[in-house]
C-alpha positions as CSV (number, residue, x, y, z in Angstrom):
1,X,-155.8,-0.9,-78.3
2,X,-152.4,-2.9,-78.3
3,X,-153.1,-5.8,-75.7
4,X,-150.0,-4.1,-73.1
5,X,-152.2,-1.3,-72.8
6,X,-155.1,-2.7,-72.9
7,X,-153.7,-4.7,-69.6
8,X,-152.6,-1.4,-67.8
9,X,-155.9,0.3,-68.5
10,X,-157.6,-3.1,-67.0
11,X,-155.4,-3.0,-63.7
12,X,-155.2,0.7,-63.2
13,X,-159.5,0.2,-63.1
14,X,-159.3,-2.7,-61.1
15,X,-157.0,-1.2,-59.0
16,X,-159.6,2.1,-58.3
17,X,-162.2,0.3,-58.1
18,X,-161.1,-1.7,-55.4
19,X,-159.9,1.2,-53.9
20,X,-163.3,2.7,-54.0
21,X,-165.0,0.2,-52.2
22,X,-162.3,0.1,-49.5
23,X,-163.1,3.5,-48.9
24,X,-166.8,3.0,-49.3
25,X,-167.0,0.2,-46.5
26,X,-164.7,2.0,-44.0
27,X,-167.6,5.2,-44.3
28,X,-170.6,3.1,-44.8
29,X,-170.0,-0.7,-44.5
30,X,-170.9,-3.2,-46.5
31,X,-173.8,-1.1,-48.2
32,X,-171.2,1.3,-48.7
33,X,-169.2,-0.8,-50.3
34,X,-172.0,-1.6,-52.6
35,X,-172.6,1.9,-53.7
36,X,-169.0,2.8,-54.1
37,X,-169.1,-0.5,-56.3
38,X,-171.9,1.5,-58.6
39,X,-170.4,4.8,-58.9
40,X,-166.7,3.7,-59.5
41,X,-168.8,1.3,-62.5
42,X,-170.5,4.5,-63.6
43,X,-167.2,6.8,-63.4
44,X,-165.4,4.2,-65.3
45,X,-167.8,4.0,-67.8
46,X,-168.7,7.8,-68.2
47,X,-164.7,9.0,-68.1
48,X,-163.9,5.7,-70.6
49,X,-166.2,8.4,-73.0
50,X,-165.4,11.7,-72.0
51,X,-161.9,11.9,-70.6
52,X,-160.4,14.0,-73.1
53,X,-163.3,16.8,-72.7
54,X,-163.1,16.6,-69.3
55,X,-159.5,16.9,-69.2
56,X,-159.7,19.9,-71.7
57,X,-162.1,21.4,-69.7
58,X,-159.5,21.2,-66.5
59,X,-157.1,23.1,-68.2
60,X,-160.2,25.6,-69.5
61,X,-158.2,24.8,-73.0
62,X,-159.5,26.7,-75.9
63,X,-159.1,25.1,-79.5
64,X,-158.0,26.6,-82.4
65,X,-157.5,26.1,-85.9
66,X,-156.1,27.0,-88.9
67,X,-157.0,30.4,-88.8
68,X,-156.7,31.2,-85.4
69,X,-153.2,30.0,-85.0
70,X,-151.8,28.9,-88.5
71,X,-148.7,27.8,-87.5
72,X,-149.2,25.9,-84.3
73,X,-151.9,24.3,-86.2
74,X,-150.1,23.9,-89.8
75,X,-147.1,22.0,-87.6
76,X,-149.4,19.8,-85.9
77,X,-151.0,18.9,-89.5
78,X,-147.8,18.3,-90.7
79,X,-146.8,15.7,-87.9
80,X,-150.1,14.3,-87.7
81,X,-149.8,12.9,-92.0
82,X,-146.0,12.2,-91.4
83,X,-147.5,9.7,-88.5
84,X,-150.0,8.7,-90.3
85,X,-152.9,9.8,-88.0
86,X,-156.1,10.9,-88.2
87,X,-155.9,14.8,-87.8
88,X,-156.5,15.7,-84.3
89,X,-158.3,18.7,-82.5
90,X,-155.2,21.5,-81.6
91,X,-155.6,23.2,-77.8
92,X,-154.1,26.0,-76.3
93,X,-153.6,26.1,-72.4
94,X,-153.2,29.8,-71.4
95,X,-150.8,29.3,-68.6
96,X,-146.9,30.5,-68.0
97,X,-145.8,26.6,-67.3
98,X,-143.8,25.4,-70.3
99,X,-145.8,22.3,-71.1
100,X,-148.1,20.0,-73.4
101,X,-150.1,16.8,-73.6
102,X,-152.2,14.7,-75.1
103,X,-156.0,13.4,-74.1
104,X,-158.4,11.0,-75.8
105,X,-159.3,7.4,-75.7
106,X,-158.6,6.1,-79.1
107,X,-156.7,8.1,-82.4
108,X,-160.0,9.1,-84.2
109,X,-160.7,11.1,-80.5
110,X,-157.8,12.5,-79.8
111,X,-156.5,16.4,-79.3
112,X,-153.7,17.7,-78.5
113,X,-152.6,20.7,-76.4
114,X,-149.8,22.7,-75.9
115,X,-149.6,26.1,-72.9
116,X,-148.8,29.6,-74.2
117,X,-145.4,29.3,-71.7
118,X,-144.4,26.7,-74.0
119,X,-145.4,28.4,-77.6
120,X,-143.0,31.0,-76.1
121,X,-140.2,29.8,-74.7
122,X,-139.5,27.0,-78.1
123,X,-138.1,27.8,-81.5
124,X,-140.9,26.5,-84.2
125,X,-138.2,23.7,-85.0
126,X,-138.7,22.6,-80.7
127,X,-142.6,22.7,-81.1
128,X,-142.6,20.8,-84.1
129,X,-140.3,18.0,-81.6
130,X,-142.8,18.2,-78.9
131,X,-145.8,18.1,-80.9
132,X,-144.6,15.0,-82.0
133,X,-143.9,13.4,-78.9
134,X,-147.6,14.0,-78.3
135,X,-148.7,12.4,-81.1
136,X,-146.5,9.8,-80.6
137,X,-148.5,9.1,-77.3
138,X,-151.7,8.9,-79.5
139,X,-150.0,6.7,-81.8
140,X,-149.0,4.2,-79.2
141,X,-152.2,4.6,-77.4
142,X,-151.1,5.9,-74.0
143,X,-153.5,9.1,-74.2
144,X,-156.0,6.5,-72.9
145,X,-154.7,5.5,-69.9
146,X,-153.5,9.1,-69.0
147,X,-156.6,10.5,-69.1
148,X,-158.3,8.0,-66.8
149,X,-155.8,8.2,-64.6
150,X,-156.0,12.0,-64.2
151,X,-159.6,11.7,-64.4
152,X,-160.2,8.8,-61.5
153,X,-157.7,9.4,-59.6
154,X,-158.6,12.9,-58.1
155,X,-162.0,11.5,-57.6
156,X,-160.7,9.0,-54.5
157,X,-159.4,11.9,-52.7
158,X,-162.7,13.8,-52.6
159,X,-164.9,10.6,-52.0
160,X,-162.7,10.1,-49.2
161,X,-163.4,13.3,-47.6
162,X,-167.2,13.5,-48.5
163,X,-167.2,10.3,-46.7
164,X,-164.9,11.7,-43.2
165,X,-168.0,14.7,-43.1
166,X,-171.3,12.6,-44.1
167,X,-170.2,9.0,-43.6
168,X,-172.3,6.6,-41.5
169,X,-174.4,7.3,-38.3
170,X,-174.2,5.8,-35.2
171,X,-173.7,2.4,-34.6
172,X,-172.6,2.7,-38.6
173,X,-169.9,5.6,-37.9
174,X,-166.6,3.7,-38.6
175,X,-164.1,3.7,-36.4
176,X,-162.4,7.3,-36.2
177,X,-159.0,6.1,-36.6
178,X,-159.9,4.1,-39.9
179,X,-161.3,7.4,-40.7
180,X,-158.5,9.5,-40.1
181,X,-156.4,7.2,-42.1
182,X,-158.9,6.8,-44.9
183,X,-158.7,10.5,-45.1
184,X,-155.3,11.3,-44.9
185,X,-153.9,8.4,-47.4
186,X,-156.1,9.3,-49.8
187,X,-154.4,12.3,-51.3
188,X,-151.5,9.9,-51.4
189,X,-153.8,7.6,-54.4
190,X,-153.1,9.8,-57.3
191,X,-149.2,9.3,-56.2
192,X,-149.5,5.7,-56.5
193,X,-151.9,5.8,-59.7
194,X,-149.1,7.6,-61.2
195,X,-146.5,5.6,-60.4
196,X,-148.4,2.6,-61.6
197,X,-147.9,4.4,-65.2
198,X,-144.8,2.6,-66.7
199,X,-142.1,5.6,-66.8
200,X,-141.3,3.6,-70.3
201,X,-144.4,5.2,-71.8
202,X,-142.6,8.5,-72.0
203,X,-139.2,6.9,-73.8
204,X,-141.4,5.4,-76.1
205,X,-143.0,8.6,-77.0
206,X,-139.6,10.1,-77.1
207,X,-138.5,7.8,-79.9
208,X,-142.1,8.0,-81.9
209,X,-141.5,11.7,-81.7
210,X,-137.9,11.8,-83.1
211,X,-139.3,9.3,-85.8
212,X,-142.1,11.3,-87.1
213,X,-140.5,14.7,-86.6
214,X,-137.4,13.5,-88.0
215,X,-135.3,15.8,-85.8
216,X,-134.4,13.8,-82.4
217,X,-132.2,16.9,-81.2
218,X,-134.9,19.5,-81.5
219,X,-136.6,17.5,-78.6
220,X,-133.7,17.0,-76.9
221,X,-133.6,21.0,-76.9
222,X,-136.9,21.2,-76.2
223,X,-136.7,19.0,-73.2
224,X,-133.5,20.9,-71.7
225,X,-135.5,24.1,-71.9
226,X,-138.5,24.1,-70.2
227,X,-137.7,21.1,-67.4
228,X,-136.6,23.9,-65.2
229,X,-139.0,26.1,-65.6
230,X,-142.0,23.8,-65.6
231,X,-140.8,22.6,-62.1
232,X,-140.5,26.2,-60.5
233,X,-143.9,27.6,-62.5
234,X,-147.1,26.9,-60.9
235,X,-149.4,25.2,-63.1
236,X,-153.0,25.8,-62.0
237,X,-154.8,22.5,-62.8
238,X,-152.1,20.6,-61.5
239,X,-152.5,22.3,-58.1
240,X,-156.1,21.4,-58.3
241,X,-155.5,17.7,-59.4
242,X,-152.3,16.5,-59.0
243,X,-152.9,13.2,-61.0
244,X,-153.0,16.1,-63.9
245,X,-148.9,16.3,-63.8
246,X,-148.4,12.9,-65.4
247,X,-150.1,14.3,-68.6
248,X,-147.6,16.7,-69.3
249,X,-144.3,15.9,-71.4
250,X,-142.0,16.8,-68.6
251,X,-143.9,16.4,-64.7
252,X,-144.1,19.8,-62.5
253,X,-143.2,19.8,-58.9
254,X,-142.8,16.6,-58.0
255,X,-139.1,14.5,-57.1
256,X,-137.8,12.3,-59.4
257,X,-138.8,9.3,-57.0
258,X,-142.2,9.7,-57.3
259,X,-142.6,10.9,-60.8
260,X,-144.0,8.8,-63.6
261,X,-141.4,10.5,-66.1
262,X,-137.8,9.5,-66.2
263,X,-134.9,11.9,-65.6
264,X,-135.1,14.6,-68.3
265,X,-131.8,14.5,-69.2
266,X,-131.5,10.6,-69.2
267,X,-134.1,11.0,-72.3
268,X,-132.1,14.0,-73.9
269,X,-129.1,11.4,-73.8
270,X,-131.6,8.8,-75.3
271,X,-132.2,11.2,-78.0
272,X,-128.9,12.2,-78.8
273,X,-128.2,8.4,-79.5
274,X,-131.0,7.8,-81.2
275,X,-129.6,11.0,-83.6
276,X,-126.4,8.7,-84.0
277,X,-124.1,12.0,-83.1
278,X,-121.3,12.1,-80.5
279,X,-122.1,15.3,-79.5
280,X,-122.3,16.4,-76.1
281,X,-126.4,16.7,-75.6
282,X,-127.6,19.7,-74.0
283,X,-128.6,19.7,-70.3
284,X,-131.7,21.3,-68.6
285,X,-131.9,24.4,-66.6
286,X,-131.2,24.8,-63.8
287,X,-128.9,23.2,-60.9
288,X,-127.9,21.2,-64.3
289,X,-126.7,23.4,-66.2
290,X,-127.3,26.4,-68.7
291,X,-129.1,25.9,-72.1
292,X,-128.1,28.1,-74.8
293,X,-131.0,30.8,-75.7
294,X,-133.9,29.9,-78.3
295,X,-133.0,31.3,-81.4
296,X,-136.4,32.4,-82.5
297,X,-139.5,31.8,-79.9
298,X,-142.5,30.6,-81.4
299,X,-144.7,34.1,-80.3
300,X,-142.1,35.6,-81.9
301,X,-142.7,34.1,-85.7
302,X,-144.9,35.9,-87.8
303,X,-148.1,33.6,-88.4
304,X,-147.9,34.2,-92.2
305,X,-148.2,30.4,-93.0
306,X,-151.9,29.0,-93.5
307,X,-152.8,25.3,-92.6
308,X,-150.9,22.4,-93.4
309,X,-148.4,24.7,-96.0
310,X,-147.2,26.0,-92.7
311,X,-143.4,24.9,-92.5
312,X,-141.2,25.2,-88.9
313,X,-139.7,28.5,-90.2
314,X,-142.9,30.2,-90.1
315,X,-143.3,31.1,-94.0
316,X,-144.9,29.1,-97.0
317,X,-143.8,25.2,-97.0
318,X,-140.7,25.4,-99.7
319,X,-141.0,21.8,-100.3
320,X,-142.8,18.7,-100.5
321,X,-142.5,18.3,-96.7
322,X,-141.0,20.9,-94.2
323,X,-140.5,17.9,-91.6
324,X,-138.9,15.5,-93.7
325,X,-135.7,13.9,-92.3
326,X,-134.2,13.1,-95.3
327,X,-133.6,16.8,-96.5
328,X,-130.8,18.6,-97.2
329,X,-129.0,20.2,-94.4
């Protein structure tokens, strides 16, 4: 893990830890302090293992494969060599919110996942762009941090309130308006845990996506299209665990104050340089403005490729690599 990371994931434990036990004395005192000490230790070290899975499980993703869903899978394989990464395990979220992510504490552990709303609003070429902003996340070595932060995070919230019904007994009850306030800024924790994520994670996996896909305005597209709608449609573990949203590639129903993502189309311009083009990028849906329609949604492409020899048009790979930047056009 890079040593900036490696910080981040230190402070961000630090940080619930102590936040833990702050909650622990206000219910039980110092002894309660003591045993919030000992389970944040053991949540630490159990999520540190099993984030991904338990994140997966959240989003009751199923994986799939080659055969199951060539294409999504063949594109992923595809990125995943051109990045120079171990090949990871592909997910499917069956939900209507346009979105994707990436979980895992380390490359050789990671998967990726991507929602059916997504598959079928983006042209292959779009996927391909996202896919590889998710894998750019693995490659810089974010998916760690992201995943204990949605994983912790939702747990301070429900200590919080176990504590407000069970917490202390008589002379050991705390005082009802620490309670109260225990109680009621907890749901606020995730917020700040978020926020604690650098929104500069999410440019970097912008430009390590345009890198390994090799098309910086297929993201930019992709981003423009589903901002929009992946504010207005409910996503279901998100409304369970709102740490959840900072996952995702673009954040759901949250402002742009307190969002750990930067303004969409502030990272469509970023792209659009990056592409070296003076085109006008497009813009997201929305009170923003109209993106032009998808040429060809991914549901819509017949799954006729197989594996890695899958290219982004959805037919047998014509060439030595069907993501490489330096074809023809």
């Amino acid at each position: 893990m890079p040593p900036v990371n490696g910080f981040k994931t230190t402070m961000l434990l630090a940080t619930l830890t102590a936040l833990f036990m702050v909650v622990g004395y206000t219910f039980g005192g110092s002894s309660g302090a003591v045993i919030a000490l000992v389970a944040a230790a053991g949540m630490n070290l159990f999520t540190y293992w099993n984030a991904d899975s338990i994140v997966l499980r959240m989003h009751n993703a199923r994986e799939v494969d080659a055969r199951s869903a060539p294409e999504f899978h063949g594109i992923v394989a595809e990125l995943a060599r051109r990045a120079g990464l171990p090949m990871p395990r592909v997910y499917i979220v069956d939900s209507a919110n346009p979105n994707a992510f990436a979980t895992g504490r380390n490359p050789e552990n990671a998967a990726v996942a991507a929602t059916t709303g997504l598959l079928d609003m983006l042209t292959p070429e779009e996927v391909a762009g996202v896919m590889a902003h998710e894998l750019g996340h693995v490659r810089n070595r974010d998916t760690l941090v992201m995943t204990m932060v949605a994983t912790i995070a939702g747990a301070i919230s429900m200590i919080a309130n176990f504590g407000m019904l069970f917490g202390g007994h008589g002379d050991n009850r705390p005082h009802p308006m620490a309670a109260i306030l225990t109680v009621f800024m907890a749901p606020f924790a995730a917020m700040i845990v978020q926020m604690a994520i650098s929104r500069t994670r999410e440019y970097g996996a912008d430009k390590a996506g345009a890198e390994i896909s090799g098309n910086p305005r297929a993201l930019a597209s992709a981003l423009a299209k589903i901002a929009g709608p992946a504010q207005q449609v409910p996503a279901a573990a998100v409304e369970r665990n709102p740490a959840a949203a900072q996952l995702y590639i673009v954040p759901t129903h949250v402002s742009e104050l307190f969002s750990t993502h930067p303004a969409t189309q502030k990272r469509i311009d970023a792209l659009v340089a990056l592409e070296g083009q003076g085109a006008s990028p497009p813009r997201p849906a929305g009170n923003l403005g109209a993106v032009p329609p998808a040429r060809r949604p991914m549901s819509s492409v017949p799954r006729t490729g197989t594996g890695p020899e899958a290219d982004l048009s959805g037919g047998p790979r014509r060439s030595s690599s069907a993501l490489d930047p330096n074809r023809r056009r």
